[in-house]
Backbone bond lengths (Angstrom), bond angles and torsions (degrees), N, CA, C in turn:
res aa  C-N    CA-C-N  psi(-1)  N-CA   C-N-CA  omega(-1)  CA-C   N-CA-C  phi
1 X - - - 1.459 - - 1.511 111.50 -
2 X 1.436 119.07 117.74 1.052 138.62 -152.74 2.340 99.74 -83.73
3 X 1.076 134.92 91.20 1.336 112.00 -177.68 1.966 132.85 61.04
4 X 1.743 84.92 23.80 1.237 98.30 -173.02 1.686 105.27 -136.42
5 X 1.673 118.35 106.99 1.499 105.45 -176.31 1.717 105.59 -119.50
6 X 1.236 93.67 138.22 1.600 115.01 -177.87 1.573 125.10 -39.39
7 X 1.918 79.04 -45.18 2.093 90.28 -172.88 1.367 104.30 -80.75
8 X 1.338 123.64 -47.05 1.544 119.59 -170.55 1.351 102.98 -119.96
9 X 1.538 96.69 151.87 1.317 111.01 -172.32 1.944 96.27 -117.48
10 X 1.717 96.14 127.68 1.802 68.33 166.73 1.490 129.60 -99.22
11 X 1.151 139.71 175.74 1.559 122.91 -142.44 1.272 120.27 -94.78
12 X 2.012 105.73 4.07 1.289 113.67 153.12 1.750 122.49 -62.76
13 X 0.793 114.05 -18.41 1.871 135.00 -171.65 1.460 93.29 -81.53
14 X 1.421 139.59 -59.58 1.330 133.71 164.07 1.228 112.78 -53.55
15 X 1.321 144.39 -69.93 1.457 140.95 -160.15 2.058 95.80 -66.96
16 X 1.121 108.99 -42.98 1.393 91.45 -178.98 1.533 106.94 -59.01
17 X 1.387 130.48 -67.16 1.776 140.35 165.37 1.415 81.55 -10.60
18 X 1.847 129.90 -93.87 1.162 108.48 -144.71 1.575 118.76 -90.64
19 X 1.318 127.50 19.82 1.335 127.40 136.48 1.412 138.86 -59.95
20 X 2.236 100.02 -12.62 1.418 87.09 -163.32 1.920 81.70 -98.14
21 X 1.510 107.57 -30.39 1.507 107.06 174.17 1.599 121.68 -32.50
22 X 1.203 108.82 -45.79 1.691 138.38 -171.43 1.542 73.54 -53.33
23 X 1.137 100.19 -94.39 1.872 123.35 -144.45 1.798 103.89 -55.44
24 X 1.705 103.22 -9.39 1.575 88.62 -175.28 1.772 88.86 -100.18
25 X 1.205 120.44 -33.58 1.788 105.35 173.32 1.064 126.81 -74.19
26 X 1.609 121.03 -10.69 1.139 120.19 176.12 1.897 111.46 -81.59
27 X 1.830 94.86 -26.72 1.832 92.52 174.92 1.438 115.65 -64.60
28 X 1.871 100.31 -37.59 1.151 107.18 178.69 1.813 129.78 -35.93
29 X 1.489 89.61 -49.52 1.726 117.33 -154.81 1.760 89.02 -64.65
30 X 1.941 109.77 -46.81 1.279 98.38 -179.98 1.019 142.23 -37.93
31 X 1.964 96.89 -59.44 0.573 120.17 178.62 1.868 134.86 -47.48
32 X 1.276 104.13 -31.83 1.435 131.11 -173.78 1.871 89.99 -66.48
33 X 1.595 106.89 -67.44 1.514 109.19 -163.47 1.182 111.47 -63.15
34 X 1.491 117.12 -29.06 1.816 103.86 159.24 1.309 119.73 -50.46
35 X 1.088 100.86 -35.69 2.033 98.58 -171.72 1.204 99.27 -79.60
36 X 1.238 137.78 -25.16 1.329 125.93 -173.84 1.418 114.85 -86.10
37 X 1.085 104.28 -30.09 1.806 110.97 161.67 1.530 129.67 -81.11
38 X 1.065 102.21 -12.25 1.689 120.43 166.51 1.460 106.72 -76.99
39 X 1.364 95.29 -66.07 1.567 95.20 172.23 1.432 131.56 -70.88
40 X 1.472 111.99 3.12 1.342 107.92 175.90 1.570 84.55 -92.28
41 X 0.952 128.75 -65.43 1.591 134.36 -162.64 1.716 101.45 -32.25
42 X 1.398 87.21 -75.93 1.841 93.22 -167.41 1.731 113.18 -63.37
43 X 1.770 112.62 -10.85 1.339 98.78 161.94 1.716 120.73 -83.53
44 X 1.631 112.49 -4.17 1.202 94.75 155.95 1.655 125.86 -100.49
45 X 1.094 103.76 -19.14 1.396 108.77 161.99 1.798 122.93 -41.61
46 X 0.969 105.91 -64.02 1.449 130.82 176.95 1.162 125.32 -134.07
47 X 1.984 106.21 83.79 1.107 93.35 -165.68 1.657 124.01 -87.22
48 X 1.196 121.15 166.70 1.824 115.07 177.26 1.119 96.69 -86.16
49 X 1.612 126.39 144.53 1.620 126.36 133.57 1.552 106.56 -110.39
């Protein structure tokens, strides 16, 4: 294992982990409110019954 140890982690290895958490719930969240505004739009546009 090339610069990588099992027992300790150094505390760049955490802050990166929860930087990538950040940036993947925050795409998430976008991602979500686009759909919800897409789908609000085009369910009044055309609506389904």
């Amino acid at each position: 294992g090339a610069g990588r140890d099992v027992t300790v982690e150094p505390p760049w290895v955490f802050a990166t982990l929860i930087a990538d958490g950040l940036r993947l719930a925050s795409v998430r969240l976008a991602a979500d409110l686009l759909l919800a505004i897409v789908g609000r739009e085009a369910a009044e546009v055309a609506p389904l019954h």
